[in-house]
C-alpha positions in Angstrom: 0.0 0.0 0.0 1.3 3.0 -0.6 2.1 6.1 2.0 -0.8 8.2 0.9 -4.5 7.3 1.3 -6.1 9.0 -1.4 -8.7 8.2 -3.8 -10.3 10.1 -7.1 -14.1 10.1 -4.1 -11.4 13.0 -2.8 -11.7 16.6 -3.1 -9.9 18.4 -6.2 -6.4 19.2 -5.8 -5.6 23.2 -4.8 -4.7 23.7 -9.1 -3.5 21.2 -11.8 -0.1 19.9 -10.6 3.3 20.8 -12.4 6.2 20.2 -11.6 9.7 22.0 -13.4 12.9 20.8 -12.6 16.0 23.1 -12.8 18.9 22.1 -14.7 20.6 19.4 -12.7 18.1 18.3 -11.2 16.2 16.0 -13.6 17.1 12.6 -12.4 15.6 13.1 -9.1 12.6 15.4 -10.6 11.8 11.7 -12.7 11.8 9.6 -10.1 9.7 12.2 -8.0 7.1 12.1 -11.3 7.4 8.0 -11.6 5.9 7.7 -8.1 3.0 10.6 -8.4 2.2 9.0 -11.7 1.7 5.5 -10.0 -0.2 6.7 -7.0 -2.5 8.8 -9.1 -3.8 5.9 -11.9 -7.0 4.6 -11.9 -8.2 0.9 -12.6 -7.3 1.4 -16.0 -3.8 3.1 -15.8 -4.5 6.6 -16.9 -2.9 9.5 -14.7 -5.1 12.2 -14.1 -3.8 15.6 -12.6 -7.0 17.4 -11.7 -10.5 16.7 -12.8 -10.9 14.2 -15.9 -8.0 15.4 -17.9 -5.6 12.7 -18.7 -1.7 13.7 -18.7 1.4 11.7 -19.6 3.4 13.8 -17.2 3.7 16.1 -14.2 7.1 17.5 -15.5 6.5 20.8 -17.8 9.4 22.2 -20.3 10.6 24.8 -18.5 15.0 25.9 -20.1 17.3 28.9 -18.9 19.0 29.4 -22.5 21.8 31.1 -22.4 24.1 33.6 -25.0 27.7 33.3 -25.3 28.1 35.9 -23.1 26.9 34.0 -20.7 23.6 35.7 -19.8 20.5 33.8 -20.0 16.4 33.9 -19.8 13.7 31.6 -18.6 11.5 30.3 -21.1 8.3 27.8 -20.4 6.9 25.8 -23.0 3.5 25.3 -21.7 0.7 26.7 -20.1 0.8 27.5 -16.6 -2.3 29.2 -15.8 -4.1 28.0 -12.5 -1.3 25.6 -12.4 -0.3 24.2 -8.8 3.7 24.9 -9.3 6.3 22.8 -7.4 10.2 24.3 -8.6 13.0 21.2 -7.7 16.1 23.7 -7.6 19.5 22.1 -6.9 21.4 25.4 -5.9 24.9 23.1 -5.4 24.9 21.0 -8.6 28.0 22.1 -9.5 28.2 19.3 -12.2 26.3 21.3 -14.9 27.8 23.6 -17.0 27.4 26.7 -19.2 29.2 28.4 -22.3 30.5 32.3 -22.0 33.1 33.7 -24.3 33.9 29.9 -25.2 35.1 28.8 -22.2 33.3 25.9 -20.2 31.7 27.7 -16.8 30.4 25.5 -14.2 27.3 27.1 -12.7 27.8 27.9 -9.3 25.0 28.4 -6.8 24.5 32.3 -7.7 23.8 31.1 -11.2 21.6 28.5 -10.0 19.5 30.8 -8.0 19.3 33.2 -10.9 17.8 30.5 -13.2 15.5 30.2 -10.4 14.1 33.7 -10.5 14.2 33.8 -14.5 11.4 30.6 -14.7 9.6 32.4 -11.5 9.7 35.7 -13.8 8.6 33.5 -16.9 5.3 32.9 -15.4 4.0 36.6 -15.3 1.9 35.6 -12.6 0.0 33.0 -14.5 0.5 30.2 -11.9 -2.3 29.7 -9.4 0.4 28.8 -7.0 4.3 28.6 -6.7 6.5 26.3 -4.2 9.6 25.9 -4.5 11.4 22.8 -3.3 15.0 24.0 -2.7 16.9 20.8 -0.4 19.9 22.3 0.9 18.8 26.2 1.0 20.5 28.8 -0.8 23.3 30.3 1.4 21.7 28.7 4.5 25.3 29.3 6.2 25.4 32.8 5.9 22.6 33.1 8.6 23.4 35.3 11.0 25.5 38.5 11.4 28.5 38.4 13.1 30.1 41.7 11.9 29.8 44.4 8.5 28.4 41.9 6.4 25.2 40.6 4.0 22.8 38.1 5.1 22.1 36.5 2.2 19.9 33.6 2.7 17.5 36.2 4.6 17.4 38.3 1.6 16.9 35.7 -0.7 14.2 34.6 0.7 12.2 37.9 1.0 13.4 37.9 -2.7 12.0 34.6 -3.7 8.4 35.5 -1.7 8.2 39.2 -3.0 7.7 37.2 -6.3 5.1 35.2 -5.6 6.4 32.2 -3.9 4.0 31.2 -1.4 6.1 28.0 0.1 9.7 27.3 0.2 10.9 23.8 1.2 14.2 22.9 2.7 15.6 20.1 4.2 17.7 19.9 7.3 18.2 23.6 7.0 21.9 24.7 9.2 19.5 27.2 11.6 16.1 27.4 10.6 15.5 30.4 12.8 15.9 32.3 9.1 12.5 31.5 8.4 12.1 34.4 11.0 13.0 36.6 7.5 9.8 35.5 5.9 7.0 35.3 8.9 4.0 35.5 6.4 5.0 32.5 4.3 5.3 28.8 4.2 8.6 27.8 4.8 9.0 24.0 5.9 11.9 22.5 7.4 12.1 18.6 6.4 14.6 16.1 7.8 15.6 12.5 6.3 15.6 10.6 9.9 13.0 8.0 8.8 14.9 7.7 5.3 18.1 7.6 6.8 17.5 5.0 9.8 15.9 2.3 7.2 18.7 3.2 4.4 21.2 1.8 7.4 19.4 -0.8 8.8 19.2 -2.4 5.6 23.3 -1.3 4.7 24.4 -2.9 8.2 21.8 -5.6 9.1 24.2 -6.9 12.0 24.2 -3.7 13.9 23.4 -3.9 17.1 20.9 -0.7 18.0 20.3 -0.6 22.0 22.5 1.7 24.4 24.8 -1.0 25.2 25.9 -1.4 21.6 25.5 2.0 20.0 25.6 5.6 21.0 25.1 8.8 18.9 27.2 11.9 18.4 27.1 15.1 17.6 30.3 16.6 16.0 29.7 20.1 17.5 27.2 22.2 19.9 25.4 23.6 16.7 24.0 20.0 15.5 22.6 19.0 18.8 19.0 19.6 18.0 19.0 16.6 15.4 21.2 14.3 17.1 18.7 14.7 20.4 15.9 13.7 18.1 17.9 10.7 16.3 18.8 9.5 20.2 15.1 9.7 21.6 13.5 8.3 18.6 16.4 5.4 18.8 16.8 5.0 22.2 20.4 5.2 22.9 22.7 7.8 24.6 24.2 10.7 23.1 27.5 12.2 23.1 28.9 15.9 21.6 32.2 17.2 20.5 32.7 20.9 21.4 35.0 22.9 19.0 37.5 24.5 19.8 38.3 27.8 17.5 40.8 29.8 16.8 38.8 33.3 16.0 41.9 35.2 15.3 42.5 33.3 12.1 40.2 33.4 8.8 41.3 30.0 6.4 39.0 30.0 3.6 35.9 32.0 4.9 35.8 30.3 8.1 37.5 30.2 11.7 39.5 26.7 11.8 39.7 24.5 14.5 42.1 23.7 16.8 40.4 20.8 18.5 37.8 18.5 19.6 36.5 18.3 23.0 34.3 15.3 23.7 31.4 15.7 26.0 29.6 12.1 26.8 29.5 8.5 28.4 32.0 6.1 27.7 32.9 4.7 24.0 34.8 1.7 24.3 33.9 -1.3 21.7 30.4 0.9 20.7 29.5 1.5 17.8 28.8 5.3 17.0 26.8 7.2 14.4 28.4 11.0 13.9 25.0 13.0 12.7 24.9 16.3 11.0 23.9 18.4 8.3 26.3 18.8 5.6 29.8 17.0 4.9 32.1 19.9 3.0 35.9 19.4 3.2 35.3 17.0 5.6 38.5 17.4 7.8 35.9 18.3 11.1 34.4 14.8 10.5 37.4 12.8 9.7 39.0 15.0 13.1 36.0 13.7 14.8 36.5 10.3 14.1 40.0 10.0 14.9 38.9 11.3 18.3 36.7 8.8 18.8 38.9 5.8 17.8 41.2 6.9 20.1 38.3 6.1 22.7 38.6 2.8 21.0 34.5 2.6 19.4 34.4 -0.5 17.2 32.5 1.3 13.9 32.1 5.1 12.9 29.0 5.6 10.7 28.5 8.9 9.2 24.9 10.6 8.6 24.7 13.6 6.5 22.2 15.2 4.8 24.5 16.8 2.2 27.7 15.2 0.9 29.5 18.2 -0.8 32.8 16.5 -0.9 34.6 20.5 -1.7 38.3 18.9 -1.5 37.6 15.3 -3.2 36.9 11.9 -2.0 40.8 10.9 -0.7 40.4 11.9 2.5 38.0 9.5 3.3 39.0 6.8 0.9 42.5 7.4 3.3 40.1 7.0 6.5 38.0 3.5 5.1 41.3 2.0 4.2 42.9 2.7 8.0 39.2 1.9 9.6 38.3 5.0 10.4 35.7 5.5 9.0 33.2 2.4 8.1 30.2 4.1 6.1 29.2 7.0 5.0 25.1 7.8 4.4 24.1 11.0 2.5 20.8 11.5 0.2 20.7 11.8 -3.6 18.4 15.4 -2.9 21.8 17.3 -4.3 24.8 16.5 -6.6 27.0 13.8 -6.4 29.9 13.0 -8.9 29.5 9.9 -10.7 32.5 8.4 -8.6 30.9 8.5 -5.4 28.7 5.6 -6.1 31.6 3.2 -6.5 33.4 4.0 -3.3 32.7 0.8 -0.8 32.2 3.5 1.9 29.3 5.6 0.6 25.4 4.7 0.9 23.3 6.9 -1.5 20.2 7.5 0.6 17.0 8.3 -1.9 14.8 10.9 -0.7 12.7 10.9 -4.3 9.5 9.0 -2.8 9.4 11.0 0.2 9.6 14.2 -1.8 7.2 13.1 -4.6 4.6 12.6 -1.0 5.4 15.8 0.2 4.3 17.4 -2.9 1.4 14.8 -3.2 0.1 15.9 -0.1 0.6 20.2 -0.5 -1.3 19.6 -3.4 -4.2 18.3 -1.9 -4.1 20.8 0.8 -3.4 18.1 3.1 -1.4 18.8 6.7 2.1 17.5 6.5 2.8 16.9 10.5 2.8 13.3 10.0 5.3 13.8 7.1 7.4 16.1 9.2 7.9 13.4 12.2 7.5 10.5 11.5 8.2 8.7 15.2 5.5 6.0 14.8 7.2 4.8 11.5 11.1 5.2 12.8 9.5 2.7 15.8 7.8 0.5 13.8 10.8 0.0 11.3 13.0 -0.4 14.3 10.8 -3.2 16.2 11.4 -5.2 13.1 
């Protein structure tokens, strides 16, 4: 049976549901429409998206073209008038590319976010409603003001809404108190516990998941939050590495560390699972690790929601090889180069079904509490 519970006796959806997928992001954005598609045939196998109107796909042709100089325009191929509109924006897919002046440009995330606004612009208002799906959130780091300088996600988002975007969706967002920027609009906060607990109870059937066997850890004060939730809903203790800074140094944007400082129970021969919400360079979590196999745990899983891998995968091909590191989980919701599948360290975890139900769900006006904690399901996978 499938997650959702709805049938065509149901009221109509809030508009006709389309869905446009920014560049990079088509691969997820079909396996999003494979699973609305399945959930929304009749007995005879033909999709409907609103009324009695048959459709072959949720996905519209929506292209950013751009000139050799490298500026661009959004251009939609079909009608979106009255249209429901759900926008899959990969801000961080640094794997797709652009021409200017001949030269081969990767698109970096102020491109991205440009291409975003051009298709928003394309729609001159047409669109019975806008959300935009955007997994890890535009500048989410730059969230705060710590001297003379921009807060960008803030203004993006007032940017984004002064548009006509209605909801924005994020996942595991690094401090959602920026939603404070945009107090009159949906802005949802989604995290892949449920997604991420199954994907490694299937990866490592033999692990042993009480408090005697397994603890959790948090690789610094900021990603408490979600490692409280991942210990209450699992039942085990939790531990927390405080980081120590040196803020009289700036290394590339950011204040480095000078060490880790643990703050828990004891480790020896447990198994540990390091939670948090991004994996950049990587040298914090590889640090953190270390750390804790010099408290002599047996295995170090890693559970991020974004694997950025800035600086490459050697680092943590280094730590698998010296058993370090045993696996590392991170979802498919942003780029990943083609390598990172082969590594024997790296579980994809695919978010697609629980996106295409999130959207499923908005569209029908439905509440999404039940999709935004799902304890009863976490309890019920881990009983089996």
């Amino acid at each position: 049976m499938n997650i959702h519970e709805y049938t065509f006796a149901d009221p109509y959806p809030f508009g006709k549901l389309s869905i446009i997928a920014m560049k990079g992001c088509e691969e997820v954005a079909s396996k999003i429409d494979y699973y609305l598609k399945d959930w929304r045939k009749d007995s005879n196998g033909v999709i409907y998206s609103e009324g009695s109107v048959p459709i072959q796909s949720f996905l519209l042709d929506a292209a950013c073209p751009r000139f050799g100089s490298g500026e661009a325009k959004g251009v939609i191929n079909e009608t979106v008038r009255g249209h429901d509109i759900f926008i899959i924006s990969d801000v961080f897919n640094y794997g797709v590319t652009f021409k200017m002046y001949g030269m081969e440009v990767p698109m970096s995330p102020d491109d991205h976010y440009q291409d975003l606004k051009r298709i928003i612009a394309a729609m001159n208002g047409k669109a019975k409603r806008i959300t935009v799906i955007m997994p890890m959130l535009y500048e989410g780091r730059q969230h705060k003001r710590a001297t003379r300088e921009s807060l960008d996600c803030a203004m993006a988002l007032q940017e984004l809404t002064s548009m006509g975007v209605e909801n924005i969706i994020s996942f595991d967002i690094h401090d959602p108190r920026v939603q404070n920027a945009i107090p009159l609009h949906g802005f949802e906060d989604f995290h892949p516990h449920y997604q991420m607990i199954k994907s490694f109870v299937r990866t490592v059937p033999d692990a042993k998941i009480d408090r005697e066997h397994m603890m959790i850890i948090s690789p610094d004060e900021g990603g408490m939050s979600r490692c409280i939730y991942y210990s209450s809903v699992m039942e085990l203790d939790l531990g927390m590495f405080y980081k120590r800074r040196d803020y009289s140094v700036i290394v590339n944007g950011k204040n480095p560390v000078v060490s880790h400082e643990f703050l828990g129970d004891n480790l020896v021969g447990k198994d540990v699972i390091v939670v948090d919400d991004m994996i950049a360079s990587g040298d914090s979590m590889i640090d953190v690790a270390n750390k804790l196999k010099e408290r002599k745990v047996k295995n170090v899983y890693v559970f991020a929601s974004f694997g950025l891998f800035t600086e490459g995968f050697e680092k943590f091909d280094k730590a698998y090889r010296d058993g370090i590191i045993s696996r590392v989980f991170t979802t498919n919701m942003i780029y990943r180069r083609p390598d990172l599948m082969d590594k024997p360290w790296y579980t994809e975890v695919d978010m697609s079904k629980y996106i295409a139900n999130i959207i499923d769900t908005l569209n029908y006006d439905n509440s999404l509490s039940e999709l935004l904690d799902p304890v009863q399901k976490i309890k019920k996978l881990l009983k089996k």
